[in-house]
DSSP file (Angstrom, degrees, kcal/mol; ACC not computed):
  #  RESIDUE AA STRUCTURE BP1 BP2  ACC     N-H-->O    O-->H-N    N-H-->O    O-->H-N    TCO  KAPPA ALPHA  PHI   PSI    X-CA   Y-CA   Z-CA
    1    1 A X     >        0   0    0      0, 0.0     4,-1.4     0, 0.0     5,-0.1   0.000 360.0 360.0 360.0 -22.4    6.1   -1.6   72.3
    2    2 A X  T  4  +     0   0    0      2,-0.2     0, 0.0     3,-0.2     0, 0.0   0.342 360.0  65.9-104.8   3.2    5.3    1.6   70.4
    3    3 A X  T >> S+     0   0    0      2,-0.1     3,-0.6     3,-0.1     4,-0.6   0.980 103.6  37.6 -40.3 -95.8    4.9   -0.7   67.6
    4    4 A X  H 3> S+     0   0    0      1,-0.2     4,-1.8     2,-0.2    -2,-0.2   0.622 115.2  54.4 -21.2 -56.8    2.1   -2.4   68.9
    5    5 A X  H 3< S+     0   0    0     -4,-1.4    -1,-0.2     2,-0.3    -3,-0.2   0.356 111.7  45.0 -43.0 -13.5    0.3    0.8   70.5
    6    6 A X  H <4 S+     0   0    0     -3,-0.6    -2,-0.2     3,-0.1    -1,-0.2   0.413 111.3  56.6-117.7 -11.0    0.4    2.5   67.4
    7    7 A X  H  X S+     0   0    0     -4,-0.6     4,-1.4     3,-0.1    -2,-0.3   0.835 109.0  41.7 -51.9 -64.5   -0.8   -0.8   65.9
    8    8 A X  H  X S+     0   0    0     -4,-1.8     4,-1.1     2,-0.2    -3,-0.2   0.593 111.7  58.1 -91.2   2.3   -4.0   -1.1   68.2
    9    9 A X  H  > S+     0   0    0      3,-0.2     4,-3.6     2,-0.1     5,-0.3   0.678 109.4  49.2 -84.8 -42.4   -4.8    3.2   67.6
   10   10 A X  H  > S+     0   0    0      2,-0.2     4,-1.6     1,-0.2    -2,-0.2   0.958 113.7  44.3 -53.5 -48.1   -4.8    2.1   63.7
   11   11 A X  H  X S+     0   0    0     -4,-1.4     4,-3.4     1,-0.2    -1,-0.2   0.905 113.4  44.4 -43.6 -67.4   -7.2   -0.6   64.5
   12   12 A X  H  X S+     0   0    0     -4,-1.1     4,-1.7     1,-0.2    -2,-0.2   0.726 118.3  50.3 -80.9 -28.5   -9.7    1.4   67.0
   13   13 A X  H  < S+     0   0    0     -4,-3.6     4,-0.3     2,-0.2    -1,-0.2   0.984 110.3  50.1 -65.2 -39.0   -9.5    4.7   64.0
   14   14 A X  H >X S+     0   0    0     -4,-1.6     3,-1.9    -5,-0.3     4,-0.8   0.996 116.5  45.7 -76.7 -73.8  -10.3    2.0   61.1
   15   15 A X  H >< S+     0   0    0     -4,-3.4     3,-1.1     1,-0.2     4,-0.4   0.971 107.8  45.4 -41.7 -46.7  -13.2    0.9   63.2
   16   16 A X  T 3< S+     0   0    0     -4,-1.7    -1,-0.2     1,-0.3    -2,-0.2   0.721 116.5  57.5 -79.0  12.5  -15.0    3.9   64.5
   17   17 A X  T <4 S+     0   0    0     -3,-1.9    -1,-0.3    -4,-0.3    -2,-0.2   0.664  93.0  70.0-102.4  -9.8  -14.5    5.0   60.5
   18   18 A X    <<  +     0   0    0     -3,-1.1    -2,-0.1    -4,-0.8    -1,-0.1   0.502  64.3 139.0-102.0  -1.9  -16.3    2.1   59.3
   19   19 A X        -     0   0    0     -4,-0.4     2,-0.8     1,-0.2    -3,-0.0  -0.149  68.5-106.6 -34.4 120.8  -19.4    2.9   60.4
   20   20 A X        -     0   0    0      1,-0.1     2,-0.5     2,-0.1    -1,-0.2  -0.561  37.7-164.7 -70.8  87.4  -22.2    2.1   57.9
   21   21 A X        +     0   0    0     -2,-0.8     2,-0.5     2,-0.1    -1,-0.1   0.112  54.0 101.1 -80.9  16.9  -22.9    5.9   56.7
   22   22 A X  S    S-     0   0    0     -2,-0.5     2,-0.3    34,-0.0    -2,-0.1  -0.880  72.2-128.9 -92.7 140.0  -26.3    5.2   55.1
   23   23 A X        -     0   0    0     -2,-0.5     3,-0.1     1,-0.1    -2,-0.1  -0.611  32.2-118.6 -89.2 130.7  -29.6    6.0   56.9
   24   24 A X    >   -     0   0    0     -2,-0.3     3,-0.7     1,-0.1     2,-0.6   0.057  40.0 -70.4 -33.2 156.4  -31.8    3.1   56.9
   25   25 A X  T 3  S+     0   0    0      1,-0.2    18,-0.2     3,-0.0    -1,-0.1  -0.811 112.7   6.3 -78.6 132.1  -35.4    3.0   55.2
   26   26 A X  T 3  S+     0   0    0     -2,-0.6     2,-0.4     1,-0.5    -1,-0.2   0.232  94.0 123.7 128.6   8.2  -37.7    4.2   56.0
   27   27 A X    <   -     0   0    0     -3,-0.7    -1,-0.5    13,-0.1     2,-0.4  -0.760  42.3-160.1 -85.3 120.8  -35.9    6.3   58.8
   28   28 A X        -     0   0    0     -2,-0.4     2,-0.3    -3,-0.1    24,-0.1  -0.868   7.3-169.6-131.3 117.0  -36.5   10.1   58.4
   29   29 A X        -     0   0    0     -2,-0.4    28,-0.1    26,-0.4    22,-0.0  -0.794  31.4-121.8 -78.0 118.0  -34.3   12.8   60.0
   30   30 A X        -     0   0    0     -2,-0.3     3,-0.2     1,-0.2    -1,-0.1  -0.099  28.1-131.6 -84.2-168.4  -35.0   16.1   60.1
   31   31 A X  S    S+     0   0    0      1,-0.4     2,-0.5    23,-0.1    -1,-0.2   0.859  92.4  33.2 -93.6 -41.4  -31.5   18.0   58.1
   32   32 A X  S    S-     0   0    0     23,-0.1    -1,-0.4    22,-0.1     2,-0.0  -0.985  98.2-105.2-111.0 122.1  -31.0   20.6   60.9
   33   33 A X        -     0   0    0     -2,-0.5     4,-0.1    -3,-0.2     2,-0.1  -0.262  26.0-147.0 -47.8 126.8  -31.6   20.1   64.6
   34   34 A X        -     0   0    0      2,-0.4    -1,-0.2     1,-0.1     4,-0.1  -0.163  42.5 -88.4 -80.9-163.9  -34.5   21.7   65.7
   35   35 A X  S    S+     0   0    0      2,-0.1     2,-0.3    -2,-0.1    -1,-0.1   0.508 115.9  58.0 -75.1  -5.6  -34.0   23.1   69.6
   36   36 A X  S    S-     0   0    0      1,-0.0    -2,-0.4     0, 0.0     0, 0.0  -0.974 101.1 -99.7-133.5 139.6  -35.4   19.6   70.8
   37   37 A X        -     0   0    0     -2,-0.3     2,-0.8     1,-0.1    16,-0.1  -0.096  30.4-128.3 -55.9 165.7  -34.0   16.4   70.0
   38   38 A X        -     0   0    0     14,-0.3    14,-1.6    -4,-0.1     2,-0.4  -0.809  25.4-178.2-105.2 108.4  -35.5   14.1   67.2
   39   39 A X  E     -A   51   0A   0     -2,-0.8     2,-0.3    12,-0.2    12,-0.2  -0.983   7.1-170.3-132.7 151.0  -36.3   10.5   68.0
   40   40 A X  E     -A   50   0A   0     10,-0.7    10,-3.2    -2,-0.4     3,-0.1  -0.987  25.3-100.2-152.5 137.1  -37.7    8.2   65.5
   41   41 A X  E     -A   49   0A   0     -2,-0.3     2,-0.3     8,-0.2     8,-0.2   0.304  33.6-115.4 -44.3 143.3  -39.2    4.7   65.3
   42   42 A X        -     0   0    0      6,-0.9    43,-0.1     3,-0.2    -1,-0.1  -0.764  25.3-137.2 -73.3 153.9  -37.1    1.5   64.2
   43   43 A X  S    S+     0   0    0     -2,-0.3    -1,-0.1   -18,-0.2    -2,-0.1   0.864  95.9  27.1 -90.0 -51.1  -39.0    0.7   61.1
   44   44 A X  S    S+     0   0    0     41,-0.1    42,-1.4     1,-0.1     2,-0.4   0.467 117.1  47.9 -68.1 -40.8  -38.8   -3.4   62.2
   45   45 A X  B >   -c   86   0B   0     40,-0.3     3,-2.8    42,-0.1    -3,-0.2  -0.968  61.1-146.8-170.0 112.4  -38.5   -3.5   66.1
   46   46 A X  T 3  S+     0   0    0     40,-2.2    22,-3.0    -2,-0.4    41,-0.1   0.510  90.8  60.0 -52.8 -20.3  -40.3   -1.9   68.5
   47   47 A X  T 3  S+     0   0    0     41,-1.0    15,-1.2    20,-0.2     2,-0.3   0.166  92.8  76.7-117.7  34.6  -37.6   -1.5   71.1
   48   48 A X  E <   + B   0  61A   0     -3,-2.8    -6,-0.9    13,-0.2     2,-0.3  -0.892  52.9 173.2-119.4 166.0  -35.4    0.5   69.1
   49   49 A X  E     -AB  41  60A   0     11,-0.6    11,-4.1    -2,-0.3     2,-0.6  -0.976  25.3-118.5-169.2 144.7  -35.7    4.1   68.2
   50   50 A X  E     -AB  40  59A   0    -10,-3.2   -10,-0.7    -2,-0.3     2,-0.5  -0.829  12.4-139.8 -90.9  93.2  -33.4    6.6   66.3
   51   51 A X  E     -AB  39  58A   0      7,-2.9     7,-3.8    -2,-0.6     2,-0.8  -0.668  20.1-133.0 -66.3 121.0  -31.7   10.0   67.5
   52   52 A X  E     + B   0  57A   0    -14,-1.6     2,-0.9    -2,-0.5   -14,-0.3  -0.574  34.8 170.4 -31.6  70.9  -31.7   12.7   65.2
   53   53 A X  E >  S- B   0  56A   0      3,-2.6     3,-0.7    -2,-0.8     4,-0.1  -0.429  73.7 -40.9-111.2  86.9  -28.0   14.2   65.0
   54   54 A X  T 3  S-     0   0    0     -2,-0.9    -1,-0.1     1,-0.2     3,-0.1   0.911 117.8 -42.8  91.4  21.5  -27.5   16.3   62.7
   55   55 A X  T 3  S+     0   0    0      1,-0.2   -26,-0.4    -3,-0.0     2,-0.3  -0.067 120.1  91.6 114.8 -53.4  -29.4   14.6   59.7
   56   56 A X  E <  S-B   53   0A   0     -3,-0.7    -3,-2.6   -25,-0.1    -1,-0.2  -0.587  75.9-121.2-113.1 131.2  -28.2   11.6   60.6
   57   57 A X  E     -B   52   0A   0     -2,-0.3     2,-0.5    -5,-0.2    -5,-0.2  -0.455   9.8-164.5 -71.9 131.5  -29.7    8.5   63.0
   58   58 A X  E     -B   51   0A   0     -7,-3.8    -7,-2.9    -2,-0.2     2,-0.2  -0.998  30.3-129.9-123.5 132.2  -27.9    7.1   66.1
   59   59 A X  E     -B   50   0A   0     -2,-0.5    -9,-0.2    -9,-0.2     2,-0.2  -0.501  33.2-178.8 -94.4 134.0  -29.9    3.8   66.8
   60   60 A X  E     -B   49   0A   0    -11,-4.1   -11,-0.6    -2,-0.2     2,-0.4  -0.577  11.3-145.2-123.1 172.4  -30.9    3.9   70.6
   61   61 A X  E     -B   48   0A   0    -13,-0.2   -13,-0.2    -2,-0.2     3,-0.1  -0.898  11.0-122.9-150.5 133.6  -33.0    0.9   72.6
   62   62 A X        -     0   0    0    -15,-1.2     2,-0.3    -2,-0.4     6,-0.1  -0.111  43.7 -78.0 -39.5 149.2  -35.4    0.9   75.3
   63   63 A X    >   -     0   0    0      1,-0.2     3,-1.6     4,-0.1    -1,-0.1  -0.461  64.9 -81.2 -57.2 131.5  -35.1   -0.9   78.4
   64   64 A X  T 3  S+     0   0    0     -2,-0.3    -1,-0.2     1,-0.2     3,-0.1  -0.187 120.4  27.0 -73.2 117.3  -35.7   -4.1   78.3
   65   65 A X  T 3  S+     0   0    0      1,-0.5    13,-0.3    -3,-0.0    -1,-0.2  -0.222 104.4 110.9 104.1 -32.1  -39.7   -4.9   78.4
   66   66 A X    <   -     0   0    0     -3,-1.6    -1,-0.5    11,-0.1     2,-0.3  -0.242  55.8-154.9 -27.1 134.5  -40.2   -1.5   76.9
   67   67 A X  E     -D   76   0C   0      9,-1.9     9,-3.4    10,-0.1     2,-0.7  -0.906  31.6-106.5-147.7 143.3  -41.4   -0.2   73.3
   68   68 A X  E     -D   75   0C   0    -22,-3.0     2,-0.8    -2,-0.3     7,-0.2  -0.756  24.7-146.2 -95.4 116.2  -40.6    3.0   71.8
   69   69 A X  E >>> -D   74   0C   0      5,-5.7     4,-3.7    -2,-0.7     5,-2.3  -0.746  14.7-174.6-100.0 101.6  -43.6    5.4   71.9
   70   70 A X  T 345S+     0   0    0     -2,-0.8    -1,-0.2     1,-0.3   -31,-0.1   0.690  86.8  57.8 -71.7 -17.0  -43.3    7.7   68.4
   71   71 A X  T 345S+     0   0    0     10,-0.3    -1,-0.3     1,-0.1    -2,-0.1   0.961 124.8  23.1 -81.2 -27.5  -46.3    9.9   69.4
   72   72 A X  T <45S-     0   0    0     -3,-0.7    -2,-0.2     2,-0.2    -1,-0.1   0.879  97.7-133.4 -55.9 -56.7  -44.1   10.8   72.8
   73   73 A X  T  <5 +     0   0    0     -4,-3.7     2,-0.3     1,-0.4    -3,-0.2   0.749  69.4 110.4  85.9  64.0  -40.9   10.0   71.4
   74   74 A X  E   <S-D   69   0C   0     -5,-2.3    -5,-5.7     7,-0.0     2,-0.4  -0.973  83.5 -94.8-151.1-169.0  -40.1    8.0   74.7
   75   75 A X  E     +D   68   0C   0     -2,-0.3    -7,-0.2    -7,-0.2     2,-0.2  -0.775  61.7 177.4-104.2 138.0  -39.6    4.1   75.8
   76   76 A X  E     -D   67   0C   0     -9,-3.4    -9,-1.9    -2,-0.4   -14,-0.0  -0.849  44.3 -76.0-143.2 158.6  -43.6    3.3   77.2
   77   77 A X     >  -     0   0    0     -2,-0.2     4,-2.4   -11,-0.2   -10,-0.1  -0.181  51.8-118.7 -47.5 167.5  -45.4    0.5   78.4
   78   78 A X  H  >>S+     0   0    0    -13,-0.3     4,-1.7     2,-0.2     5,-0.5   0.818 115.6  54.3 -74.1 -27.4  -46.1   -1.8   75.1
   79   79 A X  H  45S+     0   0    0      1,-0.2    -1,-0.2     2,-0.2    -2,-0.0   0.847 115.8  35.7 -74.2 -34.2  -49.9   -1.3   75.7
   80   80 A X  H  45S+     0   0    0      1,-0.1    -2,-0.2     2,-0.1    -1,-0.2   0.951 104.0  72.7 -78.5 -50.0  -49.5    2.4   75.8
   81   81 A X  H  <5S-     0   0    0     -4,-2.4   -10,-0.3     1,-0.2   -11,-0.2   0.888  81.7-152.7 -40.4 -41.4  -46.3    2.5   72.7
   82   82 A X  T  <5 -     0   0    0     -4,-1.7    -1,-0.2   -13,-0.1    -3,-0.1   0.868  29.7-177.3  69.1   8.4  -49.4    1.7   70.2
   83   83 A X      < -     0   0    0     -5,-0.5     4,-0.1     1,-0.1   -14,-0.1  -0.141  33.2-174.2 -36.6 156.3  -46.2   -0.1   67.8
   84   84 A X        +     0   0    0      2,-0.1    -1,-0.1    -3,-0.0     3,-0.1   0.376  61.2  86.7-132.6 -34.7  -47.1   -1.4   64.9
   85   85 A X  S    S-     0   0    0    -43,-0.1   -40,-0.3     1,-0.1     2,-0.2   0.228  98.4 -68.7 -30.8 176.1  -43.2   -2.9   64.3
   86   86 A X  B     -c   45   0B   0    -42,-1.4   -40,-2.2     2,-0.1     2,-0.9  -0.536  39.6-132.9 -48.9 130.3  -42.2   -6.5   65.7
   87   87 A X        +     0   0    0     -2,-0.2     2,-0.4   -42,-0.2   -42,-0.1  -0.350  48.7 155.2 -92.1  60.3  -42.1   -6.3   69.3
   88   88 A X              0   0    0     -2,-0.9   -41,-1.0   -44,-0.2    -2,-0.1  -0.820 360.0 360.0 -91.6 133.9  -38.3   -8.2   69.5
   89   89 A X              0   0    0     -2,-0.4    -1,-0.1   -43,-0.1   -25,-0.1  -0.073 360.0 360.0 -68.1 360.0  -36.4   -7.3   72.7
């Protein structure tokens, strides 16, 4: 049994390591976290958006019906988000 359990911990490390560690294009982060978080547009699709951690983007989504508004940096009506992306849900 400790076989197996130390079997499926091997698994879940090799996954959360596998993580694609390149930032998209066209995605820009700042290098240091200012005092306020950083959110940034999906490049492609309007109801995704990017947190800033540390350099690096963790890809976030709006609720569904929603658009990510980059002059607020929140999820907005679509008419108000002003996207220029794909609007895919």
């Amino acid at each position: 049994m400790k076989a197996v359990a130390a079997f499926f911990f091997l698994g879940l490390v090799v996954i959360a390591f596998s993580v694609d560690d390149e930032i998209p294009e066209g995605v820009n982060c700042p290098a240091q976290d200012p005092e306020n978080a950083t959110h940034v547009p999906h490049p492609t699709n309007c109801n995704l958006f990017y947190t800033c951690s540390g350099g690096w983007p963790i890809l976030s989504s709006c609720p569904a019906g929603l658009h990510f508004n980059a002059e607020l940096e929140v999820c907005d009506w679509p008419d108000s988000a002003n996207c220029t992306a794909s609007a895919e849900d």
